[in-house]
C-alpha positions in Angstrom: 131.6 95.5 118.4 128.1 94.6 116.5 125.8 92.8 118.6 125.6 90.3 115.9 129.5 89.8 116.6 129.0 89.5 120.2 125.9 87.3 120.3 128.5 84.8 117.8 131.3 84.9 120.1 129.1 84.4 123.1 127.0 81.5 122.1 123.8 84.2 122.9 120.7 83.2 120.9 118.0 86.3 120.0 115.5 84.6 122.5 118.1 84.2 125.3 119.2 88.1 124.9 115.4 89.3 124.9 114.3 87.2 127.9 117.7 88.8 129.4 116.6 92.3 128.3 112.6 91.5 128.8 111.7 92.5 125.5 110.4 90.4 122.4 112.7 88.5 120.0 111.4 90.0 117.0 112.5 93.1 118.8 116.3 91.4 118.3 116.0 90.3 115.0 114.8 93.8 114.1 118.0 95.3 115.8 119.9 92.8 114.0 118.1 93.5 110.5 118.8 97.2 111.0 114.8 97.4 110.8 114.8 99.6 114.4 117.1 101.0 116.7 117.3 100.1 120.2 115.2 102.9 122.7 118.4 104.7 124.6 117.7 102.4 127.6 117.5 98.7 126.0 121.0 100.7 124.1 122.3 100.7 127.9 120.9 97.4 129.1 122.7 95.7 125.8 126.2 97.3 126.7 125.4 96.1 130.3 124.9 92.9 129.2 127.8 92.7 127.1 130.5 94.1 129.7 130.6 97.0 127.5 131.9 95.1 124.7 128.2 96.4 122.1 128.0 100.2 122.7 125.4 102.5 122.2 127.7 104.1 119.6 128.0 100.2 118.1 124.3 100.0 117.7 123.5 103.4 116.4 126.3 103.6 113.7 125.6 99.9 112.6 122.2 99.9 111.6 122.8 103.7 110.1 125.3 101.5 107.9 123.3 98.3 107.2 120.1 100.9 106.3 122.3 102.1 103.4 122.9 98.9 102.1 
């Protein structure tokens, strides 16, 4: 699922998820804007997080789509 999707469905704002992951919120919104990939660990601590529901896979292969846009 996007992380976009699962913040939505989880009532989870950008600053609650990057206090949860202890990195910045413009780190999220960059995620979000496809600007920057997670590093491979904040890509685990998301599917933690999430109860496996955003997946590394999820956050690789959506912002390779949302950069061709």
């Amino acid at each position: 699922m996007p992380l976009e999707e699962w913040m939505a469905l989880t009532a989870t704002s950008q600053g609650q998820l990057a206090r949860h992951l202890g990195i910045t919120q413009t780190a999220i919104s960059r995620y979000l804007s496809g600007q920057r990939i997670p590093r491979p660990s904040v890509m685990l601590d998301i599917y933690e997080v999430s109860d496996g529901d955003v997946s590394p896979d999820d956050l690789v292969l959506g912002q390779t789509i949302k950069g061709r846009k």
